[in-house]
ROSE-727307 format. One line per field, with one value per residue (C-alpha): residue in three letters; residue number from 1; x negated, y negated, z. Coordinates in pm, 1 decimal, padded with zeros to 6 digits, always signed. Last residue first. Layout:
ROSE-727307
resn	c(ALA/...)
resi	c(NUM/...)
X	c(X/...)
Y	c(Y/...)
Z	c(Z/...)
END
This chain:
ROSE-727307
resn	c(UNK/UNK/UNK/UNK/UNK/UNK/UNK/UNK/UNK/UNK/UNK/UNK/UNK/UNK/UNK/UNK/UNK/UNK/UNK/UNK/UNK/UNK/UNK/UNK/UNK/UNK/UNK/UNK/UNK/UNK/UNK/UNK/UNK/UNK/UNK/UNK/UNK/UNK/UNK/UNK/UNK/UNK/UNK/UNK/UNK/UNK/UNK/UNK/UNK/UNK/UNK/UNK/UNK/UNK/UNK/UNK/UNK/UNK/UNK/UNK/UNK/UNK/UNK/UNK/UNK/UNK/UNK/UNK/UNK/UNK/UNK/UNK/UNK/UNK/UNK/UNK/UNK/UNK/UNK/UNK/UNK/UNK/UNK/UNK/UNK/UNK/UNK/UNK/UNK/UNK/UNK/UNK/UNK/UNK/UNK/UNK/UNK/UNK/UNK/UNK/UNK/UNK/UNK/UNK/UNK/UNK/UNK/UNK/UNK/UNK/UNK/UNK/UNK/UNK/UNK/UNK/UNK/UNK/UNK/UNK/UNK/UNK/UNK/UNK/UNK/UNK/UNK/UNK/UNK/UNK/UNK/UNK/UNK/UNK/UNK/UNK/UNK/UNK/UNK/UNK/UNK/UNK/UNK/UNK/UNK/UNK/UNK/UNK/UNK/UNK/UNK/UNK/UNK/UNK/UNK/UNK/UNK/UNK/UNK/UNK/UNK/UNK/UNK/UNK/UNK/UNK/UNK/UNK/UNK/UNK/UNK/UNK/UNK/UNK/UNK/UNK/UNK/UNK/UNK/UNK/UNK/UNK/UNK/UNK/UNK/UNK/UNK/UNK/UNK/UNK/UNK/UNK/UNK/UNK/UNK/UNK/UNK/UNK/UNK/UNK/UNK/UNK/UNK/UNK/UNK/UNK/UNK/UNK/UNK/UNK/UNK/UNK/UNK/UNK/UNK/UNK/UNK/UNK/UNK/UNK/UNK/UNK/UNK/UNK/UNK/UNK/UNK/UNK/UNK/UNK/UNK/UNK/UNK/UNK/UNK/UNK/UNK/UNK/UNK/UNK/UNK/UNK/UNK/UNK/UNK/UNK/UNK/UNK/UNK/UNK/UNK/UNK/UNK/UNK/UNK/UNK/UNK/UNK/UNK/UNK/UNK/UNK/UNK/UNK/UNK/UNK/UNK/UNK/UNK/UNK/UNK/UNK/UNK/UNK/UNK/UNK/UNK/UNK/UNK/UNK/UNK/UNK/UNK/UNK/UNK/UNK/UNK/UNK/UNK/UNK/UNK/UNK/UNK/UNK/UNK/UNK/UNK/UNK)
resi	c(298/297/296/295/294/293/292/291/290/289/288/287/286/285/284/283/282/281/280/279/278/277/276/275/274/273/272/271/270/269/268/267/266/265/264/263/262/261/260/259/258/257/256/255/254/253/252/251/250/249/248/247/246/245/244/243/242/241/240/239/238/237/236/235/234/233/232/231/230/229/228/227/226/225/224/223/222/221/220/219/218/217/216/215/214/213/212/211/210/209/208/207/206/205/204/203/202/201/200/199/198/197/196/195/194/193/192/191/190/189/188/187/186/185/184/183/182/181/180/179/178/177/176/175/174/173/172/171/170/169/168/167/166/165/164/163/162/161/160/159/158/157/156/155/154/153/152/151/150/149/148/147/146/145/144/143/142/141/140/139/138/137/136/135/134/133/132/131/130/129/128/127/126/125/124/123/122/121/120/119/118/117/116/115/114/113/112/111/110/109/108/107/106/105/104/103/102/101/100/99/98/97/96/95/94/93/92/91/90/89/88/87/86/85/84/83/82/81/80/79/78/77/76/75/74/73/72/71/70/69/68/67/66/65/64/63/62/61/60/59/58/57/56/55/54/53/52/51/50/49/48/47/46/45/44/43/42/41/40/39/38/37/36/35/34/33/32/31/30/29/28/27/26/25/24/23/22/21/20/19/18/17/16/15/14/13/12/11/10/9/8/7/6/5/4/3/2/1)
X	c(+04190.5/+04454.8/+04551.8/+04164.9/+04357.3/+04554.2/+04350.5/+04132.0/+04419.2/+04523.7/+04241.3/+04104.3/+04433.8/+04376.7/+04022.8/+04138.8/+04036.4/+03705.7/+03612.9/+03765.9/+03599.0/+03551.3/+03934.5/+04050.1/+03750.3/+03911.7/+04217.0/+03998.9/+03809.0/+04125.2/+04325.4/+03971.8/+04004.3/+04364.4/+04310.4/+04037.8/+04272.7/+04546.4/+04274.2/+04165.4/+04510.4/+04644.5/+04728.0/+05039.7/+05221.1/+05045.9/+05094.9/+05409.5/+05728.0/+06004.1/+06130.8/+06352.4/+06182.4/+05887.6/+05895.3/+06093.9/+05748.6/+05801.9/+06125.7/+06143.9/+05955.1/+05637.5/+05453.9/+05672.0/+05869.4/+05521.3/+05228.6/+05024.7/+05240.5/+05492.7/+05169.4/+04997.6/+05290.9/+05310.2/+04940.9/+04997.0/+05273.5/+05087.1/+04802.2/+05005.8/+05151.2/+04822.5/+04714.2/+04970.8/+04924.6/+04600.2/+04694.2/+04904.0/+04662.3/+04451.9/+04674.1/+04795.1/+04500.9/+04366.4/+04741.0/+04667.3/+04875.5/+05193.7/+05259.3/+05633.8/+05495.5/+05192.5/+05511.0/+05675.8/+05422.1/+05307.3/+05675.4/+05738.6/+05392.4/+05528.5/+05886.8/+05706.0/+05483.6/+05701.0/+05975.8/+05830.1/+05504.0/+05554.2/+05787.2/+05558.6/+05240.0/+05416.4/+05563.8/+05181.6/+05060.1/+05313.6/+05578.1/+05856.1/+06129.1/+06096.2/+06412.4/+06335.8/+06236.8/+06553.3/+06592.1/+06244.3/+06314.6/+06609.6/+06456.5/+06185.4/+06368.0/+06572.4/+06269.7/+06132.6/+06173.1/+06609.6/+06607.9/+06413.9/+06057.6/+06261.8/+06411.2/+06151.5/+05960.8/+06294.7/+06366.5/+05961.2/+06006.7/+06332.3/+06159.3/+05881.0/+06123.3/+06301.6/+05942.3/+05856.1/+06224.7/+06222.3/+06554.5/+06791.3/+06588.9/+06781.1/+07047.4/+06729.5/+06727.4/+07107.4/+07045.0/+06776.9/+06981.6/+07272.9/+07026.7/+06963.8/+07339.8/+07390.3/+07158.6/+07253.7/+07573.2/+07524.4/+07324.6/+07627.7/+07851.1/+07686.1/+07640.2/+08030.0/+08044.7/+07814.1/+07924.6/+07844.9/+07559.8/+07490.3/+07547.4/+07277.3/+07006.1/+06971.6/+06696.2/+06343.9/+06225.5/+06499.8/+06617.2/+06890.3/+06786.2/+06975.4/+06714.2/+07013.1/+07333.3/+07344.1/+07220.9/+06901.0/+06753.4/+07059.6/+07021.1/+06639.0/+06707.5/+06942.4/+06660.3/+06376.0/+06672.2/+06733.5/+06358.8/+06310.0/+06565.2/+06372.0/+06069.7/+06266.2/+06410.7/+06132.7/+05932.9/+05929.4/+05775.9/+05499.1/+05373.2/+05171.1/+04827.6/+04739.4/+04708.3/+04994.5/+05245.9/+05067.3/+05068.1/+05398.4/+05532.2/+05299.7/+05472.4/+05761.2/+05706.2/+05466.8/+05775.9/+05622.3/+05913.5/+06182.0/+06552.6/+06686.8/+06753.6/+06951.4/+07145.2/+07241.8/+07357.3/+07596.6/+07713.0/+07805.8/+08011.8/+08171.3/+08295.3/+08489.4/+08826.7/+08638.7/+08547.1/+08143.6/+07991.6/+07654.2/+07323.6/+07042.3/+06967.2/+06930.4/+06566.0/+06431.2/+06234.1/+06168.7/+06007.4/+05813.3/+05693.1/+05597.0/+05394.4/+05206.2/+05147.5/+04993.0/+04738.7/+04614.3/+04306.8/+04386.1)
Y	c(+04856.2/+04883.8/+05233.6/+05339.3/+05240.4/+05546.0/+05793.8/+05758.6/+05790.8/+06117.4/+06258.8/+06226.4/+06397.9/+06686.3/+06707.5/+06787.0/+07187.5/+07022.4/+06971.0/+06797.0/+06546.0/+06266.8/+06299.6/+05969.9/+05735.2/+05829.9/+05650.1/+05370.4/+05328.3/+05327.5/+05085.4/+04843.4/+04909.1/+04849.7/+04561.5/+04426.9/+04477.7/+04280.1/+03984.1/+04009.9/+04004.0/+03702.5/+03703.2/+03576.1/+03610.6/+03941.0/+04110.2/+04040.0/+03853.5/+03851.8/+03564.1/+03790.9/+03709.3/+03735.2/+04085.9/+04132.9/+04079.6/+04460.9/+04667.3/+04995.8/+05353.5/+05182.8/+05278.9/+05192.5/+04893.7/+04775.2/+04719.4/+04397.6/+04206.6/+04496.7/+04681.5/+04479.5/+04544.9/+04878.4/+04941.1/+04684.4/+04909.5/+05266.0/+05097.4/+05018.6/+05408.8/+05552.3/+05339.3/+05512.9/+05872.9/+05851.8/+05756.5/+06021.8/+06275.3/+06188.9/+06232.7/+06520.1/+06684.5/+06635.7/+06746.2/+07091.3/+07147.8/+07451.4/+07435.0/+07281.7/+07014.3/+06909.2/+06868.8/+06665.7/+06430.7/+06356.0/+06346.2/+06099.9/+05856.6/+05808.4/+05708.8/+05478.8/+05329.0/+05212.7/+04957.7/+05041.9/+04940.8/+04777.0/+04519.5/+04480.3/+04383.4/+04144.3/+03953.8/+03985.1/+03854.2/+03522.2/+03454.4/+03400.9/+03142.0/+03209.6/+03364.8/+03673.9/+03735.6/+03816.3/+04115.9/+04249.1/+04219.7/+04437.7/+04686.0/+04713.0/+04774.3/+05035.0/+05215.2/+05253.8/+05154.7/+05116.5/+05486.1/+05647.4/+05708.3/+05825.7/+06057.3/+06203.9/+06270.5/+06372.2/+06651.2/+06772.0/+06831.8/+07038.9/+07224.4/+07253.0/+07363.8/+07652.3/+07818.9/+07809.2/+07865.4/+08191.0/+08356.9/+08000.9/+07995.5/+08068.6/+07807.5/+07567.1/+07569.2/+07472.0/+07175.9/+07051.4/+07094.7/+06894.1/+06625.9/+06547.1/+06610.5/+06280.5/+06077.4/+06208.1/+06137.7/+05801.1/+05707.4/+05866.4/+05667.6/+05349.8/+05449.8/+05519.8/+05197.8/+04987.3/+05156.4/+05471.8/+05398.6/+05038.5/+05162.4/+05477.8/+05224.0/+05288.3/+05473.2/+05490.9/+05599.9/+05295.6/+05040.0/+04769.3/+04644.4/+04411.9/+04406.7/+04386.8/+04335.5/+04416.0/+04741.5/+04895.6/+04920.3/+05160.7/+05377.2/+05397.2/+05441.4/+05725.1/+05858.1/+05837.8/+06011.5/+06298.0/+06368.1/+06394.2/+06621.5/+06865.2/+06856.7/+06959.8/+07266.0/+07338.6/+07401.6/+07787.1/+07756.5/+07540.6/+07834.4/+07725.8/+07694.4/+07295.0/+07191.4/+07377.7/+07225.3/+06903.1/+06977.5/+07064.6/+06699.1/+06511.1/+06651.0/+06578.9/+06264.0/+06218.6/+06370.5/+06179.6/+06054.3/+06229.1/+06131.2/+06469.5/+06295.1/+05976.8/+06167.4/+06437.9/+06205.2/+06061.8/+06341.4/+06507.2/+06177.1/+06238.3/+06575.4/+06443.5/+06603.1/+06924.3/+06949.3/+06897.2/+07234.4/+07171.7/+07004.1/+07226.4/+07407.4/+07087.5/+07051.2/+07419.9/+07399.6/+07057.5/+07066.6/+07407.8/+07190.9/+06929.7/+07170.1/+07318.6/+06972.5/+06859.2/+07129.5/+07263.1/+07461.8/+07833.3)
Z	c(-10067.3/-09880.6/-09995.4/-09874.9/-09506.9/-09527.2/-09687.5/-09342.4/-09115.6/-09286.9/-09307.2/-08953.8/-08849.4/-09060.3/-08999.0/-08633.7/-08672.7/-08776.6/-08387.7/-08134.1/-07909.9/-08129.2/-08245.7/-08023.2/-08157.8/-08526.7/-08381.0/-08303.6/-08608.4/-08844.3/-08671.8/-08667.9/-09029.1/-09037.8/-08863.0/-09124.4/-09400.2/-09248.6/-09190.8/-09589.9/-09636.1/-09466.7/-09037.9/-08933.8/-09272.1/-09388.3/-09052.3/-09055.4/-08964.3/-09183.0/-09415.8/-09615.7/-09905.5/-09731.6/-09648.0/-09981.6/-10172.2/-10301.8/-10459.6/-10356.1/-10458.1/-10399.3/-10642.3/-10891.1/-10729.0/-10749.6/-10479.6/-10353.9/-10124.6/-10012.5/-10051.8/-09736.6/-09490.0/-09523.1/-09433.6/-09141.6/-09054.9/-09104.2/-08934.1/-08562.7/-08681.5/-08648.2/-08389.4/-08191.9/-08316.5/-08185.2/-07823.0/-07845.2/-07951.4/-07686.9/-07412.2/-07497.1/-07587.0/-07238.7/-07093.0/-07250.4/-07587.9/-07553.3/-07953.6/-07868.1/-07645.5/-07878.2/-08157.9/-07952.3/-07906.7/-08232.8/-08423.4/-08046.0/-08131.7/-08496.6/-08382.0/-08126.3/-08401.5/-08624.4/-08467.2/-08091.6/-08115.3/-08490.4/-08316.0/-07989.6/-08198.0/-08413.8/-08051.5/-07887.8/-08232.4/-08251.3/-08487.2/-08216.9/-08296.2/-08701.7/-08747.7/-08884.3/-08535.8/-08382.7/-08645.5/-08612.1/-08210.0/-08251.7/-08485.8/-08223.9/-07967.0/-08183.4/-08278.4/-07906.3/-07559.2/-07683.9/-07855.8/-08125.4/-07956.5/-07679.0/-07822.2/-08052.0/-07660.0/-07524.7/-07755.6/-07703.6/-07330.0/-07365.4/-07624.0/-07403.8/-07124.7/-07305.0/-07389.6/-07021.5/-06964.1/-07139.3/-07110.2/-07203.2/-07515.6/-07784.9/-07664.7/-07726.8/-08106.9/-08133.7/-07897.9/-08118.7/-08425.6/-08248.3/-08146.6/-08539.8/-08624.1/-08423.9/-08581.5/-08951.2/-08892.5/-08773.2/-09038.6/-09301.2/-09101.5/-09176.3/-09525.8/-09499.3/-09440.6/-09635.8/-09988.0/-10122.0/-10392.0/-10304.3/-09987.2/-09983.7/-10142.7/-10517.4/-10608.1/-10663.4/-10289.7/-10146.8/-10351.0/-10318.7/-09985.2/-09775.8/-09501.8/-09210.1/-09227.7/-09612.9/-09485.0/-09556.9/-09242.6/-09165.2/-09439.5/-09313.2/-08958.0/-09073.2/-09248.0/-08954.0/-08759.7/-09003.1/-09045.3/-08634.0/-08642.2/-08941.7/-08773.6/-08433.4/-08565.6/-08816.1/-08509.0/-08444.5/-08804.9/-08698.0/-08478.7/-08148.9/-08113.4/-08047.1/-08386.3/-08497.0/-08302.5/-08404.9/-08757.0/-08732.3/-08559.9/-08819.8/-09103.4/-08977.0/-08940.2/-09239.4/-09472.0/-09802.8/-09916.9/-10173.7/-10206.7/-10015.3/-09743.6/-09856.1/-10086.2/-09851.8/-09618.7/-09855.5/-09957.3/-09643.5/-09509.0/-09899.8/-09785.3/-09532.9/-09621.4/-09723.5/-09329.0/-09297.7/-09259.1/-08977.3/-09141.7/-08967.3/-09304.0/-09498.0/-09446.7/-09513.5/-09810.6/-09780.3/-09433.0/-09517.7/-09835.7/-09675.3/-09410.7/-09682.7/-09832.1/-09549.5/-09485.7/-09153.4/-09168.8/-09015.7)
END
């Protein structure tokens, strides 16, 4: 069966607040808060990405909501987070305020770590049904470390730190950019990828390609990113552009122009096409996706 994305964004949104646990009445604003944040639209590509995988290489998407779902709650919390007067200072996130303008800074701080920790809790909830197949058990096992460590210190949170550092101006340099988006972007991208292979049972052939792909896919979903905060609108963009530079932040853009952002994206674009050669139109999906990525550029 062809694998379409907005059958899988739909499965995510359909069932993306059913791993969120009761929050005690008393706390019912930590629920609210995360609620807003997740249920304020985006385009689910992690997710997304992690079914399409599962599905990609035989298994059942459904069987992994679980993990779709997690790896939703920790891209948001990285997004309340991102947004934080300590850090980007955003006021608008999807076409709305930010969760602290809304809440405040700290309960959007707890709301991120809510939705960080309730993330590993819906993992752990999907394995206890396990415990009598450990084949089955140890893919999920497999899988929960893949989106972990594309969130933890070798992946998003590296990269947040050296984003941070770098707004400074000390290290503007390409191997610096390149090790931001790597683990910033990239890693978070690489682990939906990844984890959804494990769950679906992939060979180590696919594995290893699909990675690979899933890497220059998020390298171009950066430099993508980085070009409409220059040439988008708070419309299309769903947040308020040009604050790359008004924060001073390294990019793409500022090391290497547009027309030399473009032609990354295209190189982007050729080598995670390179990674599909071998598969056949059951990875049109994936070619897709890259391919309507860099015609945003344009």
């Amino acid at each position: 069966m062809k694998i379409q994305y907005q059958e899988l964004q739909e499965l995510v949104e359909q069932h993306l607040l059913d791993f969120i646990p009761q929050v005690n009445p008393l706390s019912q604003t930590l629920y609210d808060a995360m609620e807003y944040s997740l249920t304020g639209g985006g385009k689910r590509l992690r997710p997304v990405l992690l079914l399409a995988s599962c599905q990609f290489a035989g298994g059942d998407p459904v069987q992994a909501l679980p993990y779709a779902c997690a790896i939703e709650y920790i891209h948001t919390y990285s997004l309340i987070h991102d947004d934080l007067p300590a850090m980007d200072n955003d006021d608008l996130r999807r076409g709305r305020p930010t969760n602290h303008i809304k809440f405040g800074a700290d309960i959007a701080t707890l709301a991120g770590d809510g939705l960080l920790n309730t993330a590993f809790e819906a993992m752990f909830k999907d394995m206890f049904l396990y415990f009598d197949k450990p084949d089955l058990l140890k893919r999920r096992i497999n899988a929960a470390y893949r989106i972990a460590e594309g969130a933890g210190v070798q992946g998003m949170v590296a990269g947040q730190v050296s984003d941070v550092e770098s707004d400074n101006g000390e290290n503007s340099s390409p191997e610096m950019l390149r090790h931001i988006h790597l683990n910033k972007t990239a890693a978070m991208i690489k682990g939906a990828v990844s984890a959804g292979l494990e769950i679906g049972g992939a060979p180590q052939d696919m594995k290893d390609h699909l990675r690979k792909y899933a890497e220059d896919l998020g390298l171009e979903f950066q430099v993508v990113d980085d070009i409409l905060d220059v040439t988008g609108t708070a419309e299309e963009l769903g947040k308020d552009p040009h604050q790359d530079e008004a924060n001073g932040k390294l990019t793409y853009v500022s090391l290497h122009g547009l027309d030399g952002s473009r032609k990354f994206a295209s190189q982007l674009t050729r080598a995670a096409l390179a990674e599909l050669e071998g598969y056949d139109e059951d990875a049109d999906f994936f070619r897709d996706l890259v391919v309507k990525l860099e015609k945003r550029t344009r």
